[in-house]
Residue, then its C-alpha position, 0 to 999 in steps of 0.5 A: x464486191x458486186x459481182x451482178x451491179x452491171x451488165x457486161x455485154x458479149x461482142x460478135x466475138x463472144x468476147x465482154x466488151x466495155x465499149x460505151x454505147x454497148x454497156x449503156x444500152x444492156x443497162x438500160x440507156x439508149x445512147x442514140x449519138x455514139x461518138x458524139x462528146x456531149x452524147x458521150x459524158x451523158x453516158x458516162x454520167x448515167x452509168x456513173x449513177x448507175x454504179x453507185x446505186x446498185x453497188x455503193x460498196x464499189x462506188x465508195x471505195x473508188x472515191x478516195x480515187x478521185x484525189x491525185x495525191x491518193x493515187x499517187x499514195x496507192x501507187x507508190x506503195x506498191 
């Protein structure tokens, strides 16, 4: 859907990583207070807002996500 919307970066293992301090800083952000909750959700906050600028495709399907009962829906019919 939107192969190039963010930037995943290698860890010393040469292996993608997710880690959050990582993947907000290759993507713009700096994350000065790693493990700090406040830090965190700000993070989370930026990278969400990030997603959905540069993939709305991507943001908008996950959103019916944000409903249990469209979770649960999903699931079960698998």
């Amino acid at each position: 859907m939107a192969p190039n919307a963010i930037t995943v970066p290698i860890n010393h293992n040469e292996r993608p990583t997710l880690k959050l301090d990582m993947l907000a800083s290759v993507n713009g952000f700096t994350h000065e207070n790693a493990h700090d909750a406040l830090a965190n959700v700000e993070t989370t906050i930026y990278l969400a807002r990030f997603i959905r600028d540069r993939a709305p495709a991507v943001w908008d399907s996950l959103m019916p996500l944000v409903n249990k009962s469209e979770v649960l829906a999903r699931v079960l019919s698998i």
